[in-house]
C-alpha positions as CSV (number, residue, x, y, z in Angstrom):
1,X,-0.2,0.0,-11.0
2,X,-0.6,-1.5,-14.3
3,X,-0.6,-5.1,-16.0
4,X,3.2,-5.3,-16.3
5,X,3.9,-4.5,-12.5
6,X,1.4,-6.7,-11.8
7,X,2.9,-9.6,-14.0
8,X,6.3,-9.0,-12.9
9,X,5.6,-9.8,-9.3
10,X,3.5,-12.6,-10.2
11,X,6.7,-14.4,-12.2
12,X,9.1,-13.1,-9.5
13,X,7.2,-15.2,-6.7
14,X,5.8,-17.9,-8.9
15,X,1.9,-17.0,-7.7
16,X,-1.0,-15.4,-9.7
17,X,-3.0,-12.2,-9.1
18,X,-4.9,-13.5,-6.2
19,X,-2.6,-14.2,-3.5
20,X,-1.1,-10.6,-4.5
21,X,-4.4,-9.0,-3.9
22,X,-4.7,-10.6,-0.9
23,X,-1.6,-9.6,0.5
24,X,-2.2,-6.1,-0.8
25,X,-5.7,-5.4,0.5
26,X,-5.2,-6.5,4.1
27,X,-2.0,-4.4,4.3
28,X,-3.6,-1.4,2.4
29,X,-6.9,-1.7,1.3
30,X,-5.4,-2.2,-1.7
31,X,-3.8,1.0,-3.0
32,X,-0.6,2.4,-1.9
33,X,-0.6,6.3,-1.7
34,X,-3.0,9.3,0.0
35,X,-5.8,10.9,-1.2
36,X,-2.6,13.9,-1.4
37,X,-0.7,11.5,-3.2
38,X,1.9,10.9,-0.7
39,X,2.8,7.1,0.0
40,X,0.4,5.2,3.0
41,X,2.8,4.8,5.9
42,X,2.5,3.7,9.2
43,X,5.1,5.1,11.8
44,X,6.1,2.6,14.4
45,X,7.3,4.3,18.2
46,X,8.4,1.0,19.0
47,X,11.2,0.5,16.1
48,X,11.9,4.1,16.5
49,X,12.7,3.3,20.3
50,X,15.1,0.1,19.1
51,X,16.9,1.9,16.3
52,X,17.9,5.0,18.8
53,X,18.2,2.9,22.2
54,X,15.5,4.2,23.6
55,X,17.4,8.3,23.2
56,X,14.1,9.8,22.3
57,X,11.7,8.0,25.0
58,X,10.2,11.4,26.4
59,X,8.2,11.5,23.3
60,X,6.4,8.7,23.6
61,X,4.1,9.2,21.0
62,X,7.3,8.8,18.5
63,X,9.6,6.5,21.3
64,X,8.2,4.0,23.4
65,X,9.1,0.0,24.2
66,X,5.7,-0.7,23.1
67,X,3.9,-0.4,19.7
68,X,1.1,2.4,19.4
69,X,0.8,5.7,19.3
70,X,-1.3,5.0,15.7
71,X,-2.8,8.2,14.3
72,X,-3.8,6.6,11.0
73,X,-3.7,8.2,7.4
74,X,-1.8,11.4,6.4
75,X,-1.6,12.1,10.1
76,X,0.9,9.7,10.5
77,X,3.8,11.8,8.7
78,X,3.5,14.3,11.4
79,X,4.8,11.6,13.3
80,X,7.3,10.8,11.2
81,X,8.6,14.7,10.8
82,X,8.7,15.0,14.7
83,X,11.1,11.8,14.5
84,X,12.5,12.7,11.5
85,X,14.3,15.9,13.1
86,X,15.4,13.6,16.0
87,X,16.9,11.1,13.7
88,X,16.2,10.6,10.0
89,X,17.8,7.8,9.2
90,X,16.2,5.9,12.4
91,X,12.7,7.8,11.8
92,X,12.7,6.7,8.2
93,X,13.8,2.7,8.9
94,X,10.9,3.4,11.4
95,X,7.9,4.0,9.4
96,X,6.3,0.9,6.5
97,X,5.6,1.9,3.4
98,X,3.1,2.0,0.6
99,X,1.0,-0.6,-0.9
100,X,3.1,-3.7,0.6
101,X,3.8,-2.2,4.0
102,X,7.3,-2.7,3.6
103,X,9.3,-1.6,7.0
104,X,11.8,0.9,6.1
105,X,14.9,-0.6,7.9
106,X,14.3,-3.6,5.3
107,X,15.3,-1.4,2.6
108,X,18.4,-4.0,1.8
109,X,16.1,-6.8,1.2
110,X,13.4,-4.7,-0.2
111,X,16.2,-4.2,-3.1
112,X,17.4,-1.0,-2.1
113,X,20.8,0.6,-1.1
114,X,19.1,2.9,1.7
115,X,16.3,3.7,3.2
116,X,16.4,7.2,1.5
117,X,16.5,5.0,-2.2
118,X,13.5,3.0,-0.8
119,X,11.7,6.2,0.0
120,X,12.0,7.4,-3.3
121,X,11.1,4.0,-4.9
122,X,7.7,4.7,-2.6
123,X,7.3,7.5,-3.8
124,X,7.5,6.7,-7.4
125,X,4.7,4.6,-8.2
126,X,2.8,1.8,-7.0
127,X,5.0,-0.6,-9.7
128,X,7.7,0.1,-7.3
129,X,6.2,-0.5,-4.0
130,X,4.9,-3.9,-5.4
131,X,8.4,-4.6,-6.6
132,X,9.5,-3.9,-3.3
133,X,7.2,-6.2,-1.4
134,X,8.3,-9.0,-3.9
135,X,11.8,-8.8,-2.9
136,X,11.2,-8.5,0.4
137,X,9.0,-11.8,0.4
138,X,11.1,-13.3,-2.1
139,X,14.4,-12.4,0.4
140,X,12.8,-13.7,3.4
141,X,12.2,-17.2,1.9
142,X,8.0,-16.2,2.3
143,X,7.3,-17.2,-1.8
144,X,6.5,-20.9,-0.9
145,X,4.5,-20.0,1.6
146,X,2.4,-17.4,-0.3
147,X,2.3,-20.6,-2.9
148,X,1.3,-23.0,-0.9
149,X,-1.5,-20.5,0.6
150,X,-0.1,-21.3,3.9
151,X,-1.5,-17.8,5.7
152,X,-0.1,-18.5,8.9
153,X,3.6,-19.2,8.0
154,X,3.6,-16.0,6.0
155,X,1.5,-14.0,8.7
156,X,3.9,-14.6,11.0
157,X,7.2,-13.4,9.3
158,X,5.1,-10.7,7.0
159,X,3.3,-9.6,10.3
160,X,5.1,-10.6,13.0
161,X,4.9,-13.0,15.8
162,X,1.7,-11.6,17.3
163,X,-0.1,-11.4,13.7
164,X,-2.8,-13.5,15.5
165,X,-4.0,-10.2,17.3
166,X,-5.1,-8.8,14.2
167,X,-6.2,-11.9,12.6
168,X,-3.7,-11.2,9.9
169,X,-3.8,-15.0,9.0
170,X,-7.6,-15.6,9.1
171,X,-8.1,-12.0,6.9
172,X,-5.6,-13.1,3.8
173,X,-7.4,-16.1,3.8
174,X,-10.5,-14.5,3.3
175,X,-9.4,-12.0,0.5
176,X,-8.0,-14.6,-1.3
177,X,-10.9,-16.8,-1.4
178,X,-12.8,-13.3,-2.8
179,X,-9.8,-12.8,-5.3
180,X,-10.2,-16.4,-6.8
181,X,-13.4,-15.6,-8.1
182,X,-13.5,-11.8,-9.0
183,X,-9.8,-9.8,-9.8
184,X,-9.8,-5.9,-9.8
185,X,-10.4,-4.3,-13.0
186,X,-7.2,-2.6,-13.8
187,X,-8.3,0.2,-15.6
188,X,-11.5,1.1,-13.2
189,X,-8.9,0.9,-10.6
190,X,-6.4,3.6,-12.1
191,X,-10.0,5.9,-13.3
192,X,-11.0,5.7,-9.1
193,X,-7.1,6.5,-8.3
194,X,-7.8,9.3,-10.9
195,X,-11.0,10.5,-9.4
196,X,-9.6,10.4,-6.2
197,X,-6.9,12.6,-6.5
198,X,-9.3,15.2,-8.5
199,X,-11.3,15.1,-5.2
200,X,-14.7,12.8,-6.7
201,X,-15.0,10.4,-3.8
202,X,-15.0,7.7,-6.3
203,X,-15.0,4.4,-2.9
204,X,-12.2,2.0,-1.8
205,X,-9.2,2.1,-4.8
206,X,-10.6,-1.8,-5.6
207,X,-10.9,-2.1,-9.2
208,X,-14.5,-3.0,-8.9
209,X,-17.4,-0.6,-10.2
210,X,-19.8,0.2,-6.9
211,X,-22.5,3.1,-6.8
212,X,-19.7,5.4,-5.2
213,X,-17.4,5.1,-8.2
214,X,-20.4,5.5,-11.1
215,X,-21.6,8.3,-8.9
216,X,-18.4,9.8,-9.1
217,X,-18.0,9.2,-13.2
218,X,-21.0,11.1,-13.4
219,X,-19.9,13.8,-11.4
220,X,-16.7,14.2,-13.6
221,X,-18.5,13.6,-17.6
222,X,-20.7,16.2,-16.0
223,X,-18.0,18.7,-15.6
224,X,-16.0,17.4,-18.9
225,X,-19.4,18.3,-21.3
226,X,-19.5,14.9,-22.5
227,X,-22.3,12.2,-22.0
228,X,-23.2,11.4,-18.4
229,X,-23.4,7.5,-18.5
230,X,-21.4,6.5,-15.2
231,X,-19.4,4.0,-17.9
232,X,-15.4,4.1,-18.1
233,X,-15.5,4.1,-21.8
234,X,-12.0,5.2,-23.7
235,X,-12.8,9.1,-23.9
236,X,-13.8,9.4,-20.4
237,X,-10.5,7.4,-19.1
238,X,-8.7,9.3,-21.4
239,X,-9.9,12.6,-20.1
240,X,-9.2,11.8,-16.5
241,X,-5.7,10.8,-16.7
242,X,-5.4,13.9,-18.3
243,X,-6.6,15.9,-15.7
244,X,-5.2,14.0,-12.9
245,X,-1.8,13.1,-14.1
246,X,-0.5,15.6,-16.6
């Protein structure tokens, strides 16, 4: 994610940075891919189970009325591969994905042609997962809500109707407040997603410097030969986009 992304979805939905943080780090913590740099998803049995009419309901772990079956993290795509073979196009719609938690089978208002084109779009970078969110809300009438700061009306369509049960409401309420004082640090936050994905434990993808992510600068000026302050100064940034990204 960088500043334009960022700025983009800002001007599409008429907010500022806050109220997209908020959104962002109760649906994800904040950062949309694995440590394996796959996309966060969450596979949902009970969509699977609408989308196929209930064809697939001896695996209830993938099929079932009811939502569950939650594995968490990358195990989740092993839920989605055991759907996948049953029905792709259902299993796909069935699963939410990356930073924004976008369901699959919203793929039209998410600004996509298919689910397969809002996969890829996942998959690409964390620009297009945030676009994706914004057209969702955007489509779904949610911006004045997100506005006006009203948490429950956009809980309830963003969530559903029992967003209640997982205090969806009272928990963007409480990033937000945090994300009116304090905004991630951009940069820090694309050095931890770098650190990450060289396997440095750097914390939470957050944009803010904790002990975890100095800890973890150390660790990698150590290896690079160069000066072991814990600081993200330009050489050290430099040097671990390098390594992570080239």
């Amino acid at each position: 994610m960088n500043d334009e992304g960022m700025n983009e979805v800002c001007d599409t939905l008429g907010v500022s940075e806050s109220e997209i943080w908020a959104v962002l780090t109760v649906e994800t913590r904040g950062f949309g891919f694995l440590a394996d740099r796959r996309p966060q998803i969450l596979f949902e049995r009970h969509v699977f189970h609408r989308l196929t009419q209930g064809a697939h309901d001896r695996n209830a772990d993938i099929s079932k009325s009811k939502a569950g079956g939650y594995i968490g993290g990358a195990n989740e795509y092993g839920r989605l591969e055991k759907a996948m073979q049953l029905d792709k196009t259902a299993a796909l719609q069935s699963a939410s994905w990356g930073i924004g938690q976008v369901m699959g089978f919203n793929f039209k208002a998410a600004g996509f042609a298919s689910a397969d084109k809002l996969v890829a779009g996942m998959v690409k970078d964390e620009n297009s997962q945030l676009q994706a969110m914004a057209n969702f809300i955007k489509g779904n009438n949610l911006a004045g809500a997100l506005q006006r700061n009203n948490w429950v009306s956009f809980a309830r369509t963003y969530n559903g109707a029992e967003f209640k049960r997982n205090e969806y409401d009272t928990r963007l309420a409480a990033a937000h407040a945090k994300f009116k004082v304090t905004l991630p640090d951009l940069s820090l936050r694309t050095a931890q997603v770098a650190l990450q994905y060289l396997g440095m434990d750097p914390g939470p993808i957050d944009g803010i410097r904790g002990r975890r992510t100095f800890s973890a600068l150390i660790r990698f000026q150590e290896a690079q030969g160069i000066a072991e302050t814990g600081l993200l100064d330009q050489d050290t940034l430099e040097r671990l986009l390098a390594k992570a990204f080239a």
